[in-house]
N, C-alpha and C positions, 0 to 999 in steps of 0.2 A: 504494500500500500504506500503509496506516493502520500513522502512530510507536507503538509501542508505551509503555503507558501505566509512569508513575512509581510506585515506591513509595515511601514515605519511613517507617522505621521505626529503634525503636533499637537497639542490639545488645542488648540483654536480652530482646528479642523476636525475634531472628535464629534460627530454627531451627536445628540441625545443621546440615542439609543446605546451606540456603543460606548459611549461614558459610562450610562448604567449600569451595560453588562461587565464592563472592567470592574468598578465599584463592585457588585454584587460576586462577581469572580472572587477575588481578593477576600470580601468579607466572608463568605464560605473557603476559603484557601487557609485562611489565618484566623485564628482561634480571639485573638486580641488586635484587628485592624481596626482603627478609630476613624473619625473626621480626620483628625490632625494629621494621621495616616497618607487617609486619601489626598488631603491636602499638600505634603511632603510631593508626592506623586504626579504633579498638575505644573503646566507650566513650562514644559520641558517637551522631549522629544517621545513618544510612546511607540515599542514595537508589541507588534498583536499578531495572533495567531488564529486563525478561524479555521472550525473542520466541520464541513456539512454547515456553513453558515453559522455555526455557532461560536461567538470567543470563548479558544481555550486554554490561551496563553497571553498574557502579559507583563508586560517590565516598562519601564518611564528611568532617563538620565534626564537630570536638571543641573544647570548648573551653580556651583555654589564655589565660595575662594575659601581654602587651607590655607595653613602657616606649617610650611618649614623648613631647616635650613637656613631660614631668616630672610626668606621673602613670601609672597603667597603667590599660588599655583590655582590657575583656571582648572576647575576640576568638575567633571563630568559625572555627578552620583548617582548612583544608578538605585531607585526605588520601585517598589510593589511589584517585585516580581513574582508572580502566581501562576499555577496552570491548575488545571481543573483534575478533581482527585480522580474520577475515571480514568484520566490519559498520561496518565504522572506515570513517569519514566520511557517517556516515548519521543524524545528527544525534543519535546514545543519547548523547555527550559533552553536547552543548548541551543535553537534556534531565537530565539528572544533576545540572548544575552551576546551572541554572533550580531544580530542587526542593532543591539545599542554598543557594543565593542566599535561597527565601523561608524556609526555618531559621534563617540568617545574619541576614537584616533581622526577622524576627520574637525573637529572645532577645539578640542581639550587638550591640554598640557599631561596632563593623568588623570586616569580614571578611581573612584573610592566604589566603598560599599560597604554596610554592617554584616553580616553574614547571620541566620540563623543558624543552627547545628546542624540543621535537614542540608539548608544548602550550602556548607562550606565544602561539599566533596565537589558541586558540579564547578563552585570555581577555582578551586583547586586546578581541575581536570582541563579548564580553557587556559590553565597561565595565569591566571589571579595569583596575584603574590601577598604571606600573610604580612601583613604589620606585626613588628617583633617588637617595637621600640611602645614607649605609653602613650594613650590617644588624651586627647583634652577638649575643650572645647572655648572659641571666645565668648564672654558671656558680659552682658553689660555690667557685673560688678569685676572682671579681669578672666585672666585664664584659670578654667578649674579645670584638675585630674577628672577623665571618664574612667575609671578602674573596671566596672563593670564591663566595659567594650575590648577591651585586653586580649585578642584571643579570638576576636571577631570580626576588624577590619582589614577589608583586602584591597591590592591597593593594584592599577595597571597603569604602570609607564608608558606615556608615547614623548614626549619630549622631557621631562621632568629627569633631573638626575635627585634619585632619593635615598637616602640614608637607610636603609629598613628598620636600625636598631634607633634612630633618635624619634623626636617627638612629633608628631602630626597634632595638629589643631585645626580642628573645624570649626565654621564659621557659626554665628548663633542663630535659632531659627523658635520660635514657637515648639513647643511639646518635644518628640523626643529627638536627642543631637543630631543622633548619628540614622 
């Protein structure tokens, strides 16, 4: 059976319809996706996956500026990546995260991500590199330690030269950092 092909489109061109079915994807996908979630996810570049007309896959990079090394880095983070639990392990992940990799190397300096436990093997398996070094966040009272994220961010170079073991700082945003 022939993978079903990629879209790549931005949310300003996201119909109704498939906004909802993303949204409603995602929230059956993840036990804990919020508004803030969704929000995080919007604004950016969206790849989708449809089989039989239905979305079964999606992932969103937006852009957001890191600190480190002691400048910041246009960086391409890649959010709400979901596939639908019927067709989970049938490659709509690795196809998702191929068409936001050539968004990522085509406008971005490097690519970020939080990883949940489920998905650290798939980016693992494309070249996602882990962050070894401590993540932080800027925050309008300064930089605070994320300790919880330690062990979750990955990180994809296309022009950035990065340290792995020193500090990444991501920029601040409403609900969760990373």
């Amino acid at each position: 059976m022939p993978m079903a092909a990629t879209t790549i489109v931005h949310t300003a061109h996201l119909d109704a319809a498939t906004r909802a079915a993303a949204e409603a994807l995602l929230r059956e996908a993840f036990l804990e996706f919020d508004d803030e979630d969704w929000d995080h996810a919007l604004g950016g570049m969206h790849a989708l996956v449809h089989d039989g007309g239905e979305l079964v896959a999606h992932g969103s990079v937006v852009q957001r500026r890191f600190l480190h090394a002691g400048r910041t880095w246009r960086t391409g983070y890649v959010e709400a990546v979901g596939v639908a639990a019927g067709v989970r392990r049938g490659g709509h992940g690795t196809a998702v995260m191929r068409g936001l990799e050539a968004v990522i190397r085509g406008a971005y300096e490097l690519g970020a991500l939080s990883a949940t436990a489920d998905g650290r093997p798939l980016y693992r398996s494309l070249g996602w590199q882990l962050w070894q070094g401590p993540v932080s966040a800027l925050t309008p009272t300064g930089t605070v330690r994320t300790p919880d994220e330690d062990g979750a961010v990955f990180v994809l170079p296309v022009t950035a030269r990065l340290d792995l073991t020193g500090e990444l700082t991501c920029d601040w945003r409403d609900g969760p950092l990373w």
